[in-house]
C-alpha positions, 0 to 999 in steps of 0.5 A: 174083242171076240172072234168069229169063229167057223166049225164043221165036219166035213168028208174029206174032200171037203162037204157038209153034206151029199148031193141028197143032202145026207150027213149020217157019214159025219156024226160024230162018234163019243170022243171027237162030240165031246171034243167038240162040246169042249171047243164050242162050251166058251161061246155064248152065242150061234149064228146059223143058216136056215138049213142048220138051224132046222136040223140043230132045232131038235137039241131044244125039245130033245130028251137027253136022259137016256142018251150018252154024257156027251148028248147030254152036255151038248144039249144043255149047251146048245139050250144055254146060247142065244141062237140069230137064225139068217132066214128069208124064208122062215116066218118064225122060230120056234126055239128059245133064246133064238131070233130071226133075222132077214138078211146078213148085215156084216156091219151089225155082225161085226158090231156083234162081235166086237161086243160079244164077251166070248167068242161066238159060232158062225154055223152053215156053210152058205151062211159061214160064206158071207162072213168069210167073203166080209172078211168076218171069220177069226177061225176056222176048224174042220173035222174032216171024216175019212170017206170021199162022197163026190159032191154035195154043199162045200164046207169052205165058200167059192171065191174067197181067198184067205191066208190061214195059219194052223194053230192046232191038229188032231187025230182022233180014234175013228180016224177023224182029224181036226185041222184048226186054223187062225185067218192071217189078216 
């Protein structure tokens, strides 16, 4: 069976983004982006929010030849997996290999991972929150960026309580550290 799988990168007090919406603090320098690809290459399939998947859409169309290895190698990854868009509000989606679905069914993700034959990204932190609250999440890891911002979306979901035991860590050159976690049933 898959696992469910949960990656963000994050401040170090733990948000995806500011109080303006702005993430530029976390963009992922050459060496954590291709650590990422490698931590990301195995799954085939990409659950996701309304607000990621608008910002994740540009990998679709995005000229890449110009840009870094790293680039390059994300974008024929992200081109590769099947995308489930969560969205209310969306009238349609615009990228290839990707659906829309109206609400999240934890019984019809749960039926989507336990038939997956790899494991599959769960993406979003308002999303990445029903699954958590269900009980879906198998792993979680955070990058966490060595800047404070004070607020903004939280990368972990009010109200859940989840034992976590750490599988991995790593300090990468800029100062970022991966942290990653298995739920503890």
């Amino acid at each position: 069976m898959a696992r469910l799988v949960y990656a963000n990168l994050t401040s170090l007090d733990l948000y995806v983004n500011d109080t303006n919406g702005d993430f530029q603090w976390a963009e992922p320098d050459a060496e954590v982006h291709a650590f990422v690809n490698d931590l990301e290459r195995p799954m085939r399939t990409y659950l996701y929010g309304r607000r990621l998947y608008e910002i994740m859409a540009v990998w679709d169309t995005l000229e890449t030849s110009d840009e870094p290895p790293e680039m390059r190698d994300y974008a024929q990854q992200w081109r590769e997996a099947d995308k489930v868009v969560y969205s209310s509000s969306l009238s349609e989606v615009t990228t290839s290999r990707t659906r829309l679905e109206r609400a999240f069914d934890p019984d019809v993700v749960r039926a989507l991972i336990r038939d997956a034959d790899t494991d599959i990204a769960i993406g979003g932190p308002t999303l990445a929150a029903h699954a958590f609250s269900a009980g879906l999440v198998d792993d979680v890891h955070l990058f966490l960026n060595p800047v404070i911002i004070g607020g903004g979306t939280r990368a972990l979901p009010d109200g859940v309580r989840l034992g976590l035991e750490l599988v991995d860590e790593r300090r990468f050159s800029n100062g970022v550290v991966h942290l990653a976690y298995r739920t503890q049933s």
